[in-house]
Steps between C-alpha positions, in 0.01 A plus 500: 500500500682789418454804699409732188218205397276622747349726756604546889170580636646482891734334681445494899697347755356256805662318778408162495660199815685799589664552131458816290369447147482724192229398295420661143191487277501533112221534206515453178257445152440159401217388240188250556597205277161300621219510723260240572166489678494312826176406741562825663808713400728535174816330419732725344851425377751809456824521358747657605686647180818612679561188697327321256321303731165381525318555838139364574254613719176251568245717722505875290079602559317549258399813324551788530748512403497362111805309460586374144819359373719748349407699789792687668467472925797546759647261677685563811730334722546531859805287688380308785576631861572118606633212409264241310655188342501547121324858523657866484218697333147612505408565194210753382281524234382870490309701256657749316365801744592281807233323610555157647384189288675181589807407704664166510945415707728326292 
Protein backbone atom coordinates (compact mmCIF):
# COMPACT_ATOMS: atom_id res chain seq x y z
CA UNK A 1 0.00 0.00 0.00
CA UNK A 2 1.82 2.89 -0.82
CA UNK A 3 1.36 5.93 1.17
CA UNK A 4 0.45 8.25 -1.95
CA UNK A 5 -2.37 5.30 -2.98
CA UNK A 6 -4.61 6.52 -0.51
CA UNK A 7 -6.12 8.78 2.05
CA UNK A 8 -5.08 9.24 5.94
CA UNK A 9 -8.38 10.04 7.30
CA UNK A 10 -6.92 9.86 11.21
CA UNK A 11 -4.58 8.20 13.02
CA UNK A 12 -5.13 8.14 17.01
CA UNK A 13 -3.16 6.61 19.56
CA UNK A 14 -4.60 4.17 22.61
CA UNK A 15 -2.98 2.35 25.39
CA UNK A 16 -3.90 -1.03 25.34
CA UNK A 17 -2.30 -4.04 28.49
CA UNK A 18 -0.45 -1.05 29.38
CA UNK A 19 1.19 -0.53 25.69
CA UNK A 20 0.77 2.63 23.59
CA UNK A 21 -0.54 2.10 20.06
CA UNK A 22 -0.72 4.34 16.98
CA UNK A 23 -3.43 3.32 14.93
CA UNK A 24 -4.23 4.93 11.36
CA UNK A 25 -7.32 4.80 9.13
CA UNK A 26 -7.31 5.13 5.25
CA UNK A 27 -10.10 5.47 2.31
CA UNK A 28 -9.95 5.00 -0.91
CA UNK A 29 -12.38 4.45 -4.39
CA UNK A 30 -12.98 1.04 -5.38
CA UNK A 31 -15.81 -0.08 -7.98
CA UNK A 32 -18.93 -2.58 -7.42
CA UNK A 33 -17.96 -5.53 -9.65
CA UNK A 34 -21.35 -7.53 -8.44
CA UNK A 35 -24.16 -7.43 -6.21
CA UNK A 36 -26.56 -10.03 -5.49
CA UNK A 37 -29.90 -10.14 -3.71
CA UNK A 38 -29.96 -12.02 -0.45
CA UNK A 39 -33.20 -12.96 1.96
CA UNK A 40 -32.58 -9.71 3.59
CA UNK A 41 -29.50 -7.58 2.59
CA UNK A 42 -27.22 -7.23 -0.67
CA UNK A 43 -24.06 -8.93 -1.48
CA UNK A 44 -21.74 -6.68 -3.04
CA UNK A 45 -18.23 -7.43 -4.27
CA UNK A 46 -15.72 -4.34 -4.71
CA UNK A 47 -12.48 -4.13 -6.13
CA UNK A 48 -10.01 -2.56 -5.08
CA UNK A 49 -8.15 -1.09 -8.28
CA UNK A 50 -4.97 0.03 -6.49
CA UNK A 51 -4.36 -3.09 -4.52
CA UNK A 52 -6.09 -4.88 -6.96
CA UNK A 53 -7.88 -6.85 -4.65
CA UNK A 54 -11.23 -8.04 -4.40
CA UNK A 55 -13.05 -7.49 -1.02
CA UNK A 56 -16.66 -8.85 -0.28
CA UNK A 57 -19.12 -7.72 1.91
CA UNK A 58 -22.36 -10.21 2.59
CA UNK A 59 -24.91 -8.04 4.81
CA UNK A 60 -24.86 -4.29 2.71
CA UNK A 61 -29.07 -3.27 3.30
CA UNK A 62 -30.90 -2.78 0.88
CA UNK A 63 -31.91 0.35 -0.88
CA UNK A 64 -31.40 3.23 -0.58
CA UNK A 65 -28.92 3.35 -1.55
CA UNK A 66 -28.95 1.97 -5.44
CA UNK A 67 -25.90 0.06 -5.84
CA UNK A 68 -25.04 -1.20 -9.40
CA UNK A 69 -21.85 -2.61 -10.67
CA UNK A 70 -19.66 -0.13 -12.18
CA UNK A 71 -20.59 1.86 -9.29
CA UNK A 72 -17.67 3.73 -7.61
CA UNK A 73 -18.00 3.45 -3.36
CA UNK A 74 -15.03 3.91 -0.77
CA UNK A 75 -13.56 1.52 1.00
CA UNK A 76 -11.71 2.15 4.11
CA UNK A 77 -9.41 0.49 6.33
CA UNK A 78 -8.95 0.80 9.92
CA UNK A 79 -5.90 -1.33 11.80
CA UNK A 80 -7.10 -3.25 14.65
CA UNK A 81 -6.34 -1.94 18.26
CA UNK A 82 -5.62 -5.76 19.32
CA UNK A 83 -4.29 -8.64 18.41
CA UNK A 84 -6.65 -11.23 16.51
CA UNK A 85 -5.10 -14.35 14.93
CA UNK A 86 -5.09 -13.88 11.14
CA UNK A 87 -6.85 -10.30 11.37
CA UNK A 88 -5.28 -6.64 11.21
CA UNK A 89 -8.10 -4.67 9.54
CA UNK A 90 -11.63 -3.55 9.59
CA UNK A 91 -12.55 -2.90 6.53
CA UNK A 92 -15.45 -0.37 5.35
CA UNK A 93 -17.64 -0.13 2.69
CA UNK A 94 -18.82 3.57 2.59
CA UNK A 95 -20.73 5.58 0.15
CA UNK A 96 -19.16 8.07 -1.69
CA UNK A 97 -20.51 11.08 0.75
CA UNK A 98 -19.59 8.89 3.82
CA UNK A 99 -22.26 7.12 4.92
CA UNK A 100 -21.71 3.69 6.39
CA UNK A 101 -22.87 0.58 4.27
CA UNK A 102 -21.12 -2.61 5.16
CA UNK A 103 -18.05 -3.54 7.20
CA UNK A 104 -16.41 -6.88 7.30
CA UNK A 105 -11.96 -7.73 9.37
CA UNK A 106 -9.68 -9.47 7.29
Amino acid sequence: MAENDTDVIQTTETEIGGVKKTLKKFKRKCTVVRVAQAKGWRNVVVLDGKADKKYFFGKTPNAPPEINPGDELYVGFEELPYDLPGLKQKIILMTLDGFQLDWTMV
